[in-house]
Each structure stands twice: as C-alpha cells, then as structure tokens.
LOZALO-494083 format. One record per residue: x, y, z of N, C-alpha, C in turn. Coordinates in steps of 0.02 Angstrom, whole numbers, plus 32768, in hexadecimal, padded with zeros to 4 digits. Example, Ala and Ser with C-alpha at 12.3 -4.5 7.8 and 13.67 -1.06 7.14 Angstrom:
<recs>
82947EE4818682677F1F818682947F5B8186
82827F90816282AC7FCB816582858002818A
</recs>
This chain:
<recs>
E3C226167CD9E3B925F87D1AE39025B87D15
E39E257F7D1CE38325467D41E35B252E7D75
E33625147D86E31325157DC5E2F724BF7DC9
E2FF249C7E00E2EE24537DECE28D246F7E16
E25624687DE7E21324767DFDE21B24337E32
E21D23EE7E1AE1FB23B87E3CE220237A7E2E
E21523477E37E24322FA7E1CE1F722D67E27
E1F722AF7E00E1C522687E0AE1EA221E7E09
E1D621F37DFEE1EB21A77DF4E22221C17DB9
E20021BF7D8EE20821BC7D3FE23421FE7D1C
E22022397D40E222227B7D20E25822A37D59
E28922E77D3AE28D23107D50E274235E7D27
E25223877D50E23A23C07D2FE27023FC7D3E
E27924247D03E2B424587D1CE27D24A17CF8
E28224D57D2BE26E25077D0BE2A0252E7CE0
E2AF255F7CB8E2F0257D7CA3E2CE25BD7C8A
E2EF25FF7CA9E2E626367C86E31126437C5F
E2F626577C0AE31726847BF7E30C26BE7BE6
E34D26ED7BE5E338272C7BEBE33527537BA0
E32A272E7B68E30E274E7B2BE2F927137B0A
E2D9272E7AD8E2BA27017A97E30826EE7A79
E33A27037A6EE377270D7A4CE3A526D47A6A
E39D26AD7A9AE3C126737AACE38726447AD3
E34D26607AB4E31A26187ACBE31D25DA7AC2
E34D25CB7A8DE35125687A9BE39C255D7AAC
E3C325997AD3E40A25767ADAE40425407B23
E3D5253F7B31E3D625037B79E3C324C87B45
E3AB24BA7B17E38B24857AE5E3B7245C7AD2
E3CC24157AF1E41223FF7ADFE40223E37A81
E44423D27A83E42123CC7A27E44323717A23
E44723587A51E453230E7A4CE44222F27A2C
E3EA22FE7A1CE3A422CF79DCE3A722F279D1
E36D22EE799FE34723157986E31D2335798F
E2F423667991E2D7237A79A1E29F23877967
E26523A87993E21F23CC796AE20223F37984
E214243C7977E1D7245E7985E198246E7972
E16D246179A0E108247E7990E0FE24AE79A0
E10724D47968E0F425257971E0BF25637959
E0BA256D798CE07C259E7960E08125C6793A
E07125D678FBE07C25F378BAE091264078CB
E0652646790EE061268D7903E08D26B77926
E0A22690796BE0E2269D7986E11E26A57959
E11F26557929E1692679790CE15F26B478E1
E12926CA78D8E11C27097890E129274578C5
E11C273E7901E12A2783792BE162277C7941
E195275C795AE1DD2735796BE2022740792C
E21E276C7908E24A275D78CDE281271678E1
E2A32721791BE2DE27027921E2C526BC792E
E293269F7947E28326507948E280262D790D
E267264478D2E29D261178B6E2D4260A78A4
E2EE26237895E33926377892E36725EB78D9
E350261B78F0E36825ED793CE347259E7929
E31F25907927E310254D7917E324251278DF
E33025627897E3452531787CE3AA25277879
E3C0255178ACE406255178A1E422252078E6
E3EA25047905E3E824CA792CE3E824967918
E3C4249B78C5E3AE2456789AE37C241C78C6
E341245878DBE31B242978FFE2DF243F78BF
E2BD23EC78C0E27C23F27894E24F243478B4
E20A2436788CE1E1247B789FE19D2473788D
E166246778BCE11D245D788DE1042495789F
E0EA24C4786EE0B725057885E07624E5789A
E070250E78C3E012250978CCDFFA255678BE
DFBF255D789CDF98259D788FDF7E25B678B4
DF58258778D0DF16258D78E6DF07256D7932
DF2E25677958DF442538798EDEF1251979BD
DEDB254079CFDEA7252979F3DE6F24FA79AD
DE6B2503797DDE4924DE795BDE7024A97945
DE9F24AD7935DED024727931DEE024427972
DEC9245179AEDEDC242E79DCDE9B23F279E6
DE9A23C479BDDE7723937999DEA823407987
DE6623207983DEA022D57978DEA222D9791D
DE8222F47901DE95231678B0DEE3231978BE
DEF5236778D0DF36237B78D2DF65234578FB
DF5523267932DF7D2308793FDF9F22D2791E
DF6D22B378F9DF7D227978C4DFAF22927894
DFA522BF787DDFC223037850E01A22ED7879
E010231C7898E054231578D2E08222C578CE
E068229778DBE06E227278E8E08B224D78AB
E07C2255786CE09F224D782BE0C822657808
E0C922807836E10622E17824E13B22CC7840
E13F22927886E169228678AEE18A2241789C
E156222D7883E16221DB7867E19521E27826
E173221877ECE19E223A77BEE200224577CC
E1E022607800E23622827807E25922437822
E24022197836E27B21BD785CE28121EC78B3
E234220278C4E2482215790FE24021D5793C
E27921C97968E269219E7989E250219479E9
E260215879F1E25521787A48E281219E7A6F
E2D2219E7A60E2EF21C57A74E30222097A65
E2D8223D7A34E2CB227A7A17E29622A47A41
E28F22CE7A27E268230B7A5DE22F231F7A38
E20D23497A5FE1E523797A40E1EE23AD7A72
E1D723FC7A55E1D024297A68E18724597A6E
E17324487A88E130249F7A92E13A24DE7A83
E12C24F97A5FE151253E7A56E10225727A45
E0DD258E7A7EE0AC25B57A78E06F25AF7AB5
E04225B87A97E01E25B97AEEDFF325817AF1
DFD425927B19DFB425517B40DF9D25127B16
DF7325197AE8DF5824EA7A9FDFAF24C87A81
DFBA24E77A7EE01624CB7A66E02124967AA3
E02924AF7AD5E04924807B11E02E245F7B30
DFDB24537B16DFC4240E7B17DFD123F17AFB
DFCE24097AB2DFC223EA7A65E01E23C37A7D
E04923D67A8AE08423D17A86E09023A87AAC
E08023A77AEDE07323637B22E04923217B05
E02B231F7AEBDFEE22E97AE2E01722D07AAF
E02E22E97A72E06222CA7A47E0A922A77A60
E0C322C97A82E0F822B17AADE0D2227A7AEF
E0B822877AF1E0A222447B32E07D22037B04
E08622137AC2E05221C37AACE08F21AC7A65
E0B521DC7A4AE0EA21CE7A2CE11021AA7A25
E11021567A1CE12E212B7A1DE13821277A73
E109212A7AA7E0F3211F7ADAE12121667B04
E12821857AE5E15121B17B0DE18D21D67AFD
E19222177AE3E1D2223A7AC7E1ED22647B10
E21422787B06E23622C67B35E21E23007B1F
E20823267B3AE1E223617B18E1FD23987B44
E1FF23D57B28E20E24297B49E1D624437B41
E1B7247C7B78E18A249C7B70E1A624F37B67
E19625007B31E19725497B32E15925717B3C
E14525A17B61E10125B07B65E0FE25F57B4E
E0D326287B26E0F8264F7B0CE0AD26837B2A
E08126757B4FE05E26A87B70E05126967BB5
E04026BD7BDEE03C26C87C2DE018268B7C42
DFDA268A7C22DFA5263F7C34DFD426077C3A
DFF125F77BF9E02025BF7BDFE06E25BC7C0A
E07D25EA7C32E0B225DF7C52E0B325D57C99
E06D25ED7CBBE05225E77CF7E033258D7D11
E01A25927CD3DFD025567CC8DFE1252F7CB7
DFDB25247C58DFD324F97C39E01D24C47C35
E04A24FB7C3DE08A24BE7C31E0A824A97C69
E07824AE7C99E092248D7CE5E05C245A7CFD
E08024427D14E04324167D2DE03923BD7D0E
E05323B27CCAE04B23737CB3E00A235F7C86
DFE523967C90DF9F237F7C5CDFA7238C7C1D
DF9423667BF3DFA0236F7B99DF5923527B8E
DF4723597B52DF0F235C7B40DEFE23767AF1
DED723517AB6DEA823707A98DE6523807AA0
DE5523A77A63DDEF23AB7A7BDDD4236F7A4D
DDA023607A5EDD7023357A3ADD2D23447A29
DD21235D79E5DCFB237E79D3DCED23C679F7
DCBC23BD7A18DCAB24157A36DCD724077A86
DCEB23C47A99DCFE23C07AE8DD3923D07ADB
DD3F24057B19DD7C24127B23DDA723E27B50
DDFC23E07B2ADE1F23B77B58DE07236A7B73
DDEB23467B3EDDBE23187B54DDF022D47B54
DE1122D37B15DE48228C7B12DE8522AF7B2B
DEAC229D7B6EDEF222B47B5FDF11227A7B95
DF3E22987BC4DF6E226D7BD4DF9622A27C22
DFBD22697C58DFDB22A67C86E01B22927C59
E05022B87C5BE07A22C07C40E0BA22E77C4A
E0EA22FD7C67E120230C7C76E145232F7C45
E14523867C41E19F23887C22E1CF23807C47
E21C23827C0CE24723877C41E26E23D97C66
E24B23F17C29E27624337C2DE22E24707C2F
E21C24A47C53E1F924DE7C34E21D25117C2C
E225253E7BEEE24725697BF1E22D25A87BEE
E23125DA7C17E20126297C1BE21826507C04
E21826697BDEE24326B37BD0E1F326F17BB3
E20927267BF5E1D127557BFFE1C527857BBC
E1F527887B8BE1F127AC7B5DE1C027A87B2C
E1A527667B2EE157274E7B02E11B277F7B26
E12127937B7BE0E727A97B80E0E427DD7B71
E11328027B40E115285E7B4EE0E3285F7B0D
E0D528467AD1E0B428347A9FE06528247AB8
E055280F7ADEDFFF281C7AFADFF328387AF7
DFA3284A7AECDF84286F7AF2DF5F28707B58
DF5228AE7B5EDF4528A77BA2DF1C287A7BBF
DED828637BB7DEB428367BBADECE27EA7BA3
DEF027E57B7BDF1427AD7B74DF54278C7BAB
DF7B27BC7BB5DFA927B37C14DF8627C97C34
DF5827E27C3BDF1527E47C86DEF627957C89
DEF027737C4DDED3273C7C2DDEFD27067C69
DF3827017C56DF7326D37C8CDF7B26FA7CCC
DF76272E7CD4DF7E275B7D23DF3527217D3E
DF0727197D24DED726F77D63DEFF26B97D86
DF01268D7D4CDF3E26597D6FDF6D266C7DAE
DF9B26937DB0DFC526B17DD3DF9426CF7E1A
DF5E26FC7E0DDF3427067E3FDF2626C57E6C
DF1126987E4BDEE326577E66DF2526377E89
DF55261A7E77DF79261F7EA4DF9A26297EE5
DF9526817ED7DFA726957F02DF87268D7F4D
DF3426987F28DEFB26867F5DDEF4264F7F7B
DF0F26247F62DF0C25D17F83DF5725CA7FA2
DF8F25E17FA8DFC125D07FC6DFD525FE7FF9
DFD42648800DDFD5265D8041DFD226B38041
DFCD26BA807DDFC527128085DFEC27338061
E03227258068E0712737804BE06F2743800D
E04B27127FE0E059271A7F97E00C27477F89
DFE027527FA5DFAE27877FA9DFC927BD7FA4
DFE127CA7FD3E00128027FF3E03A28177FB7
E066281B7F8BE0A4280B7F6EE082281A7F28
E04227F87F10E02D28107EE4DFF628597ED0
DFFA286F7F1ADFCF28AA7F27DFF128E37F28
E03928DD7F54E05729017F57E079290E7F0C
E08328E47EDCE0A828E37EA1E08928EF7E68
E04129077E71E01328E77E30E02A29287E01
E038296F7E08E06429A17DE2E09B29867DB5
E0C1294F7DC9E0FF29457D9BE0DF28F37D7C
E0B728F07D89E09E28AA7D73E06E289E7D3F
E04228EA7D44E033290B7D07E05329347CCB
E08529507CF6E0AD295F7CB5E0E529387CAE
E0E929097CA4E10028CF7CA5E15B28C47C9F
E14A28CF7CD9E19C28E57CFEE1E4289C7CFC
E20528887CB5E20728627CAFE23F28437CFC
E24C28447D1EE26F28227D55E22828257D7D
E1F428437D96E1C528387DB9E19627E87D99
E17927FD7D47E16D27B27D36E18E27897D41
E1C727807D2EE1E5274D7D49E1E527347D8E
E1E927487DB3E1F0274B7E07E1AD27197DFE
E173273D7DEBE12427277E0DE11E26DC7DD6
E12426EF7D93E13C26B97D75E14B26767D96
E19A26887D97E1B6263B7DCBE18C26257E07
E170265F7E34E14426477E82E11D26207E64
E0F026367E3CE0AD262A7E0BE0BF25D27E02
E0FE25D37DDDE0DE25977DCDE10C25567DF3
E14A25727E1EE14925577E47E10D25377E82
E0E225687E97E0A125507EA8E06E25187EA2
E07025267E65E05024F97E43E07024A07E40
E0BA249B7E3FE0D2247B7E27E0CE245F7E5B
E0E324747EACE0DD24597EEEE098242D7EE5
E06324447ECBE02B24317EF8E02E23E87EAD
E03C23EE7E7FE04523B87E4AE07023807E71
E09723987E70E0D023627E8CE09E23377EC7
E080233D7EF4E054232F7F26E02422FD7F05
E002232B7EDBDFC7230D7EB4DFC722FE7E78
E00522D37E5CDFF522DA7DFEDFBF22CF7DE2
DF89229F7E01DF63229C7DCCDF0C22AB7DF1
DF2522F77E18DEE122F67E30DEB422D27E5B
DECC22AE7E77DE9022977E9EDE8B22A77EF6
DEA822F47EFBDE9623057F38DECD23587F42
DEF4237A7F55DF0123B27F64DF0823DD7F17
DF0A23B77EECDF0E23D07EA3DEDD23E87E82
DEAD23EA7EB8DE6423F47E8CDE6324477EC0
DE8424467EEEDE95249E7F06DE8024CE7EAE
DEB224BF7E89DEB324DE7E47DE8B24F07E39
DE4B24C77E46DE1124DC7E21DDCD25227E2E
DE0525297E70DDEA25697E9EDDCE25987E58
DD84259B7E5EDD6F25DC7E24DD5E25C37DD9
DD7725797DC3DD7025617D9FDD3925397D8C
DD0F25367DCBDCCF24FA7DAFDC9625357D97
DCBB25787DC8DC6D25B87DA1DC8725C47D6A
DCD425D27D5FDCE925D87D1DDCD225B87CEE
DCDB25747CE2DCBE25457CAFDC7025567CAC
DC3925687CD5DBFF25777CCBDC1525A97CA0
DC2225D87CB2DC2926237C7EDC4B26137C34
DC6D25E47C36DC9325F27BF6DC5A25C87BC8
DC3F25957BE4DBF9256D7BBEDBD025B87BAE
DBB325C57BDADB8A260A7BAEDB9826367B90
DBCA26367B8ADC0B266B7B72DC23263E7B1A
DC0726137AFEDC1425CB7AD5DBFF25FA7A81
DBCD26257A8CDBD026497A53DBEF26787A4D
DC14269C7A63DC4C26C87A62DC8626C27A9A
DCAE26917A73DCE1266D7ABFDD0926C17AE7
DD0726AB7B22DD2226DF7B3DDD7C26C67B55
DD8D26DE7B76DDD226CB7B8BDDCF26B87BCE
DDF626807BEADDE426367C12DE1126657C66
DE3426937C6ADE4626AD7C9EDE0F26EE7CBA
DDED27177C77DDAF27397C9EDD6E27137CC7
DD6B26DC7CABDD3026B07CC1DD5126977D1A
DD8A26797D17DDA126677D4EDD99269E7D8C
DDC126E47D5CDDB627267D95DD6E271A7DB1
DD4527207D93DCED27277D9ADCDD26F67DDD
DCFD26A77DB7DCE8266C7DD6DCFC26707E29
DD4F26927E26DD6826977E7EDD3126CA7E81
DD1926FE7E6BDCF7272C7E91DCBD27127EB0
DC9826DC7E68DC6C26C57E90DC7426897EC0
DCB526787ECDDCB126437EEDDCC6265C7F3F
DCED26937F34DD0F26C17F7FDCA226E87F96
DC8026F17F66DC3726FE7F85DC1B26DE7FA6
DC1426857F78DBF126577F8FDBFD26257FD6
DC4426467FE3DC7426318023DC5526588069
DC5E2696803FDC3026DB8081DBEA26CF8087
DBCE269F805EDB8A26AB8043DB7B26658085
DB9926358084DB8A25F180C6DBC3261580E7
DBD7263B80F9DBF926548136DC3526288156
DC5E26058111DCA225E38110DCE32628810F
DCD126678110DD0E268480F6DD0626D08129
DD3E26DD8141DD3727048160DD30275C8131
DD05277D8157DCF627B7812FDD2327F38117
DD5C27F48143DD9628038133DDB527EB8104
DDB827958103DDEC278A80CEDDCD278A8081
DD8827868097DD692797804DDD7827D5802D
DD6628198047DD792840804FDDD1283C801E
DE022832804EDE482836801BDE3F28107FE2
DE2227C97FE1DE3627AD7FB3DDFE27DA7F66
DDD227CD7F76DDB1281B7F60DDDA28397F31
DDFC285F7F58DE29289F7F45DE58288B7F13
DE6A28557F26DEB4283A7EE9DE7728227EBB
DE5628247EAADE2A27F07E68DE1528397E37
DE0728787E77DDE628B07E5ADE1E28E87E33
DE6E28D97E59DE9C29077E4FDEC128FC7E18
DEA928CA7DDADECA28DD7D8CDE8328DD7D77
DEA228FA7D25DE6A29197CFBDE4528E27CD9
DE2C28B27CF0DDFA287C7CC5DDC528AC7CB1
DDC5288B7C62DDA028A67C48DD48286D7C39
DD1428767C60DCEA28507C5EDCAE28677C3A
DCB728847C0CDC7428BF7BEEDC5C28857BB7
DC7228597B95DC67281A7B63DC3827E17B8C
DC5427DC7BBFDC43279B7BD5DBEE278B7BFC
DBD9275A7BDDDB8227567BEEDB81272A7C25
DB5227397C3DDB48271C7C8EDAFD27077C8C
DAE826BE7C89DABB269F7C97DAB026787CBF
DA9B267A7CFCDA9F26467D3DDA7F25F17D32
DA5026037D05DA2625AA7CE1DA66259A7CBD
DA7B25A87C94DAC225A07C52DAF8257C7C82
DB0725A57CAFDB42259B7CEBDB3B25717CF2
DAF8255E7D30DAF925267D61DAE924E77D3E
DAD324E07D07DAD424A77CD5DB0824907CBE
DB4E24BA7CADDB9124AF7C8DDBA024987CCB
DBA924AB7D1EDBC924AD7D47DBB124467D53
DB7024417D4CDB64240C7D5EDB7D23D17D29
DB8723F07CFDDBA523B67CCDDC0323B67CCC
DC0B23D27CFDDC5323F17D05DC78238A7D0D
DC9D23807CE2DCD0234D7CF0DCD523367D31
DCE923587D57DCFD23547D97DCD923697DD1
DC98234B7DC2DC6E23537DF5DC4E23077DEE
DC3522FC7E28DBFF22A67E1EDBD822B47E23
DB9622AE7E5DDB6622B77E72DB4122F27E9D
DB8823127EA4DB7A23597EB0DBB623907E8B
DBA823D57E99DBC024047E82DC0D24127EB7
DC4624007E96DC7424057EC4DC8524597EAE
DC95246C7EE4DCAC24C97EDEDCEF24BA7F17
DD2B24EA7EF0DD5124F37F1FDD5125347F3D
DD4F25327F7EDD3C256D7F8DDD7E258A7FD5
DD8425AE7FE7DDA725D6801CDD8625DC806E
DDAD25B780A3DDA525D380D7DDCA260F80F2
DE02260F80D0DE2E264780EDDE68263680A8
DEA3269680B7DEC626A28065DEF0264D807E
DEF52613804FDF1925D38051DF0425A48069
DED025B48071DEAF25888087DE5F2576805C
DE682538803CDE4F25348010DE0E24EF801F
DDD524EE8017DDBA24A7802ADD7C24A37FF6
DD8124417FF2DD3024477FBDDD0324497FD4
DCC824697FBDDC87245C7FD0DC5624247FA8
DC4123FC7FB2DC1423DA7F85DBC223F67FA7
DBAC24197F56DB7B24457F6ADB3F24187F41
DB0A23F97F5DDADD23D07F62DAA423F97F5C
DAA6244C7F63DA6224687F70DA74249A7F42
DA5424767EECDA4D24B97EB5DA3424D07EB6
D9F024E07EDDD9CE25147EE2D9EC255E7F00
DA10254A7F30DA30256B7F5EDA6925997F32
DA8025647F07DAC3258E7EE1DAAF25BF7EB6
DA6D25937E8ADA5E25CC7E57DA3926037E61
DA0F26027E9EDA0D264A7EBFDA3A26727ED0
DA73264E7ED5DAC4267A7EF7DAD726977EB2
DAD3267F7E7BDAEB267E7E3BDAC026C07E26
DA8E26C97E27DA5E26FF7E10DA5B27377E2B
DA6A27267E74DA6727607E9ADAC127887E84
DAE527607E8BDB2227837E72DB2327827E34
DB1027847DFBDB0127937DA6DAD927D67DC2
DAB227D97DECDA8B28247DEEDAA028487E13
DAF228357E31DB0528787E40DB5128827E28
DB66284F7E0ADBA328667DE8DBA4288C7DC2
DBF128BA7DCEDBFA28EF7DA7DC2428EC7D5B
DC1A28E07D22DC4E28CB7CFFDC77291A7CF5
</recs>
C-alpha cells in the first residue's frame, strides 16, 4: 500500500507498507544506484536482507555500532565510500535501521553532492513513528547530541511491522511513547482508540500496529507539513520533551531509553498543567490513564530536580525562559514560557517525591 503523507515545493513524501521483511525493497525502483546504511545488527537478525540487497545489486555500508557512529568521523567515512563507488546526484541512498541510521542516512543524503534521493527504512517503533518523519537529519558532535544536521526530505518511508516482533518489551514501549504523545496532542479520538486497543497493541497485533503506525505518523506529518522547520505549531512535538531532556542529562551516566523519559516528562508536564490550573481535572485524570496503562519500566531511571532544571535550561530551544509544552485540554496543546524557576523546581521535587516507579 502507498499513501501520499504530504507534497512540498521540492518534495513528494509516500508512506508504503510492506507486509514482510521478504519483499522489503520491491517498491525500491532500481533505475540508479543505489546504497544502503545499515545497521550491522539488523542484517545479522534479518537472514534475508542481504540476500535481497545484494540480488538488487545495490551497494551496502554496515554500521556496528550506530549511535556511536552517528558522528562527522563516520560520516566522512560514508562519504568516501560513496565517492568510491562514482555515486552521483542522481543515485540514492537508503536508511535501513533505527533512528541513529535515519539521521545518519538523512544528513549524508542532504549534503551529498548537495543533495541525493534517499528511502527511509525504519526498523524500530521510535524510528518509524519519529525519527524518519519529519525531515530532521543530524550528527552528534562530540558529547552534543544531534548538534550538526540539516531539514531534509525522503521520498519514500517504508514500514513493514515485522521488525517490531524482535523487541524487546521496553524497547517498543521505547517508540509506544511517541505514538502516546501524539495521540495526546491531536484529539480525544486517538486517546480513546489507544485505550480501548492497548491489549492487541501490546501483544503486538500485527494489523493493529499498523493501523496506529500509519495514524502515528500521519500525525505527525500533518503538523510538519504546516511547520517544516519549527518555528511555531511544530514545537506541539515537544509536549514532555523539555522534562525529558532534563532526565535523560541526569540519566548521562547510565543512558536510559529516550521514550521512558518522555513518558515521565508528559506526566510531569500533564502535573505541572493541573499544578497552575491550565488543565481540567478530568482530563488529567484520562490522559493519566493512557501514560499509566502499558508496562514502562522506570525502576533504572534517576530523578534529580537540580540535574533536570539545569539541562532543561540549557535546552536548545528555549531563550530566556523555560519553554514547556504543556496541555489545556486532550489536543489541545499550548506553550508556556515559564520565567519562575523557583516555582518549577519545587514542582519538580515535589513530584520526584511522589512518583511511583
């Protein structure tokens, strides 16, 4: 199946399901050439990807180690690998793995002799919700994350749900926050839909992923198309994300995983809403319930309110005050620019001393 996500000036985006690993690049026209960036470890659990890749006669760079490789080291790397083979501007690249890939995979394709055609394959829940929608590519620079990158466009994403049956639970709970956050910023309906469903969504009911899948990142893609490059309804996204980024900073000696922090962050951000009396007590209440009704596992993760509100203030995307996206009602989403840290990091402490992990 096909699906046109969006059109820009320049770009058309097509979503495409397929329904196994076993004909994952037959939408992949073979006109150029191609290259896939793949993560080592996918194809070692995937028998049939290479096979399939190389009976396409498309080039193939492993990556090992993807999140440490997602560096201007490796990219340079990349980038001679491509020069090597006579790739030119009218050739492709491919993403083939999760999120670190489909930056790493964007940022090469968007600076590539000013610009290649690229496919995104995303091969975990985070990476098919998140990372390969939206246009952001990016490496790290030194310890910063995502610090040099680029907006950037594929033309094609391709989903096929059979990568997520291979997670571990905490790892698709990891991308389920994405899908949550979502849901919470666009309307009752998709609240509601994921409450009623969360039984086949945990046991990961492959026509149900899919279903929430496509909403998911159709969602997302609406509010992109609006805002490509952020500077006003696109920053909705970040609903849960500015406490998140505090947590994952204190969280820096034993990294935790970037969708439990978010869970935490809406919780504390659906509090800090009830807490100035922006959110009605009811809807806190449901939204509540959908954050509480899968199994996150939070028994790892350290909670320091000084650690937090220091990361939060050095947060990118804040100026002179602490921007929080926060909730008046389920879709309804608005910023706060919060000017009074005293105020927060008492909010911050008081909920560290009564959360339950």
């Amino acid at each position: 199946m096909k699906k046109i996500l969006f059109r820009t000036d320049q770009k058309e985006v097509s979503l495409i399901s397929s329904k196994s690993i076993g004909n994952l690049f037959d939408s992949v026209p073979t006109n150029v050439k191609c290259c896939v960036l793949a993560d080592k470890r996918v194809l070692d659990m995937h028998d049939p990807l290479r096979e399939q890749i190389k009976n396409k006669n498309f080039a193939i760079y492993e990556i090992a180690n993807p999140e440490e490789e997602k560096s201007i080291n490796s990219y340079t790397k990349i980038i001679d690998f491509l020069s090597s083979k006579s790739f030119k501007r009218n050739d492709r690249i491919i993403g083939l793995g999760g999120g670190a890939i489909t930056d790493l995979a964007g940022f090469v394709s968007s600076t590539y002799m000013r610009g290649l055609d690229y496919i995104q394959i995303p091969t975990s829940l985070l990476a098919q919700v998140d990372a390969s929608v939206g246009g952001k590519t990016a490496v790290n620079y030194g310890k910063i994350k995502n610090f040099i990158g680029t907006f950037y466009n594929p033309s094609k994403i391709i989903i096929c749900s059979e990568f997520l049956e291979t997670l571990s639970e905490q790892e698709f709970l990891n991308g389920l926050a994405e899908v949550i956050k979502h849901a919470l910023i666009t309307s009752d309906g998709s609240v509601d839909k994921l409450i009623k469903r969360h039984k086949q969504i945990t046991d990961r009911n492959s026509a149900t992923l899919l279903e929430i899948i496509e909403e998911s990142i159709q969602i997302k893609a609406d509010i992109v198309t609006e805002d490509f490059t952020e500077t006003g309804k696109r920053k909705f996204l970040n609903f849960g994300h500015t406490f998140a980024h505090g947590i994952e900073s204190a969280n820096l000696d034993k990294p935790i995983l970037h969708g439990h922090a978010v869970i935490i962050g809406m919780m504390m951000a659906l509090d800090y809403a009830e807490h100035i009396k922006s959110i009605d007590k009811n809807i806190h209440k449901k939204s509540m319930d959908l954050l509480e009704i899968f199994n996150f596992d939070f028994s790892d993760i350290k909670l320091d309110a000084e650690q937090i509100v220091e990361a939060m203030k050095s947060d990118k995307k804040n100026t002179n005050t602490i921007n929080l996206v926060l909730l008046k009602d389920i879709g309804s989403p608005y910023i706060l620019e919060e000017a009074n840290e005293e105020r927060l990091t008492n909010f911050i402490e008081n909920f560290i001393e009564n959360f339950e992990k």
